[in-house]
C-alpha positions in Angstrom: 103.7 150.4 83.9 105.1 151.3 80.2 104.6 149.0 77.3 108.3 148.6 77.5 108.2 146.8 81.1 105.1 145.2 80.3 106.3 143.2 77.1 109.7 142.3 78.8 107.6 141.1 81.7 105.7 138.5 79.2 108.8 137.9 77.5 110.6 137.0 80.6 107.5 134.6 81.6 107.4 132.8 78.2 111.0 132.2 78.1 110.5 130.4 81.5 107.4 128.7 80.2 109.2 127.9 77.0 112.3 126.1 79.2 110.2 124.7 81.6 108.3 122.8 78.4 111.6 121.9 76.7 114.1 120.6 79.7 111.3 119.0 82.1 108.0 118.0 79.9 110.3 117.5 76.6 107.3 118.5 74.1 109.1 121.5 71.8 108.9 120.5 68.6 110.2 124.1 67.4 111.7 126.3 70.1 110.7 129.5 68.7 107.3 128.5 67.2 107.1 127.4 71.5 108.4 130.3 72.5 106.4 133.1 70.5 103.2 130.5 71.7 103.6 131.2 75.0 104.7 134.7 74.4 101.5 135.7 72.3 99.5 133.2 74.6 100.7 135.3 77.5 100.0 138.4 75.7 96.0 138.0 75.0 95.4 136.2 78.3 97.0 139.5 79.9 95.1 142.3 77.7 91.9 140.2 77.9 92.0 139.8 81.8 92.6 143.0 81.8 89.2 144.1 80.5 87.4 141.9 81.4 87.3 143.2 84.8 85.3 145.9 83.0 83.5 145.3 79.8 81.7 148.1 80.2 84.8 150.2 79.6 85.5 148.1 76.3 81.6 148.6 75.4 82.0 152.1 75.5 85.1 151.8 73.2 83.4 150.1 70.8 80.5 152.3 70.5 83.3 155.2 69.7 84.3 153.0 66.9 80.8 152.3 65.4 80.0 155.9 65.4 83.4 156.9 63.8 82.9 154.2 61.0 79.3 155.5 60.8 80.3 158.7 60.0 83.2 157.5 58.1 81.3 155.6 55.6 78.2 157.9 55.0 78.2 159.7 52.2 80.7 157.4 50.5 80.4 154.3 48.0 80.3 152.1 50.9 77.0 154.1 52.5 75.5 150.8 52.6 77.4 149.7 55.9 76.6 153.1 57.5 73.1 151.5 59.2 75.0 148.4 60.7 77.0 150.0 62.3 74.3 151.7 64.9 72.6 148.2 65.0 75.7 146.9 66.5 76.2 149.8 68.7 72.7 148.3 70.6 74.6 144.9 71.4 78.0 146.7 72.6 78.3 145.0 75.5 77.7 141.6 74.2 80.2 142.0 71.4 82.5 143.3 73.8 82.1 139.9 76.4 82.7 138.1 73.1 85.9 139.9 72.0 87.2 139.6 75.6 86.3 135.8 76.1 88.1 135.2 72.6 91.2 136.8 73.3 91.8 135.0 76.6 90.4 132.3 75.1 92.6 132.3 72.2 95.4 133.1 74.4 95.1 129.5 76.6 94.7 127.5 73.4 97.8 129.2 72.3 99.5 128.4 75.8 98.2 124.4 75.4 98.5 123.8 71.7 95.1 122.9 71.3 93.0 123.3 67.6 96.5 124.5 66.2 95.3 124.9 62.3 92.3 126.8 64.0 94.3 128.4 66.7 96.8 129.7 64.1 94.0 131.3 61.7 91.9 132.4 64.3 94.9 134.2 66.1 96.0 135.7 62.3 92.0 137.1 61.5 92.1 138.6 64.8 95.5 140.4 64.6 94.5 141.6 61.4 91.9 143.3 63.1 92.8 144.6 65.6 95.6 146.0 63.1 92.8 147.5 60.9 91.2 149.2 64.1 94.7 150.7 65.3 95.8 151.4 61.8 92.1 153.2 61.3 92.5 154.7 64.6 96.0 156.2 63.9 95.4 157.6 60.2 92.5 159.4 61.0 95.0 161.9 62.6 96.1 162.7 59.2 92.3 163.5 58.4 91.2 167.1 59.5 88.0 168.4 60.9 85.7 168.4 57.7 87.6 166.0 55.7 85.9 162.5 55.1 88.7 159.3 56.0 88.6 158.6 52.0 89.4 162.0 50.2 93.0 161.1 50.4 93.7 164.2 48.7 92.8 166.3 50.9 94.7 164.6 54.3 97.1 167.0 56.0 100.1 167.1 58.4 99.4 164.8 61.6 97.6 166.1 64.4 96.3 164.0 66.9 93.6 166.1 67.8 92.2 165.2 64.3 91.9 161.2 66.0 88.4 161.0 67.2 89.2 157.6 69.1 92.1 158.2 71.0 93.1 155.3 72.8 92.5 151.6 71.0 91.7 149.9 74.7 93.9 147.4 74.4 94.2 147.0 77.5 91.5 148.8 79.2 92.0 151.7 81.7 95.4 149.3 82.8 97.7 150.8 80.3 97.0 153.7 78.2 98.5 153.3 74.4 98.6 155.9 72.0 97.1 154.7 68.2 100.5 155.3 66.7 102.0 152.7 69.3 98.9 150.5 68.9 99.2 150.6 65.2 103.1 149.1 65.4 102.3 146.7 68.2 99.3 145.1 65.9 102.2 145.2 62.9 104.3 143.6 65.2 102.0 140.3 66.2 101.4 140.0 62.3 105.0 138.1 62.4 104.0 134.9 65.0 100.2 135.2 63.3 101.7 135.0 59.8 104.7 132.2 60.9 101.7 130.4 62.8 99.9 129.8 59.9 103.0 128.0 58.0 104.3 126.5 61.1 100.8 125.0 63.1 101.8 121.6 63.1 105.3 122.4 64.6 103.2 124.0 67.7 103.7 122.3 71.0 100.7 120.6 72.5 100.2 120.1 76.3 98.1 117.3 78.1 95.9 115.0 75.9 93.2 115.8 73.4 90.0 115.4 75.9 92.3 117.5 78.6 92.8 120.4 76.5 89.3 120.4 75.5 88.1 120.5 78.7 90.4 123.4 79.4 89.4 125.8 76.5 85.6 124.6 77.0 85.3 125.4 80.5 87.2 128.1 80.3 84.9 130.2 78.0 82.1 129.2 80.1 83.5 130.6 83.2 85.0 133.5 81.6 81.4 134.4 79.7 79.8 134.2 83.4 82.6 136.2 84.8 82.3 138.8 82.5 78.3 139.0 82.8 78.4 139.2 86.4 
């Protein structure tokens, strides 16, 4: 599967979603606020089932990235955050069970409506990112071998064998994405995260307060267990 397929596959199932919610339940309040809902919703459930099969394979992504920002920020004014970065290396794993519970997470209170102020900001902070990871990710190909990420001067043509990440793991070992692709996609979601923000209150909402509560409650439970296990 291409990005391509995969992306017309969740548009296809959010504009059924979308019509489903409008002609038989009646609760759109905004048919494209409802539609980019369930397309976005649709789109972090995916990505974050998708890993969480393996967080392992998400661990080990994130340890790539804490030693490239380690590296990255040594020897620079911001050599302060190079020790953190180690430090968080140690609890890979259980950062990466909580980025994967949060993006499916994020993506069913999405789908229901639920918390929409918080939905909406939470959804924005973590586009923004994962747009600063992919972003990283696809300038450091501009960076060659010797060159620190901020001596701007001195950044040549692009290579990609200059990226020491090269694939963002959006979606696990699934689909393969290279950073330049990752980088757009992420600039891409910025557009529902940003509109989300201004538009919360037009959001639809599904079943009753206490219902989609108990959805998004029990849902991070199972999905932390899952995960673990």
């Amino acid at each position: 599967m291409t990005l391509g397929t995969l992306v017309i596959s969740i548009a296809i199932t959010a504009l059924l979603l979308t019509l489903a919610m409008g002609i038989i339940s009646r609760r759109i309040n905004n048919w494209l606020v409802s539609y980019l809902q369930n397309f976005c919703g649709a789109l972090f459930i995916f990505s974050g089932w998708v890993k969480a099969i393996d967080p392992l394979g998400t661990a080990y992504k994130l340890e790539q990235y804490f030693a490239e920002f380690e590296s990255t920020f040594s020897g620079t004014w911001f050599s302060f955050l190079s020790p953190v970065f180690p430090w968080l290396a140690e609890y890979a794993v259980a950062f990466s069970v909580f980025m994967i519970v949060l993006e499916i997470v994020l993506g069913i209170m999405l789908l229901i409506g639920s918390a929409r102020k918080f939905t909406a900001w939470t959804f924005l902070l973590i586009v923004v990112f994962f747009t600063f990871l992919t972003g990283f990710t696809f300038l450091t190909g501009y960076v060659p071998d010797g060159v620190n990420f901020f001596q701007f001067g001195q950044w040549g043509p692009y290579v990609e064998t200059n990226m020491k990440v090269t694939d963002c793991g959006c979606f696990g070992d699934f689909l393969k994405l290279k950073p330049r692709i990752s980088f757009f996609k992420d600039i891409f979601l910025l557009i529902p995260a940003i509109l989300f923000v201004f538009t919360h209150k037009k959001m639809h909402q599904l079943y009753g307060s206490g219902g989609r509560t108990a959805i998004v409650l029990i849902s991070t439970a199972a999905l932390t267990f899952y995960c673990f296990t």
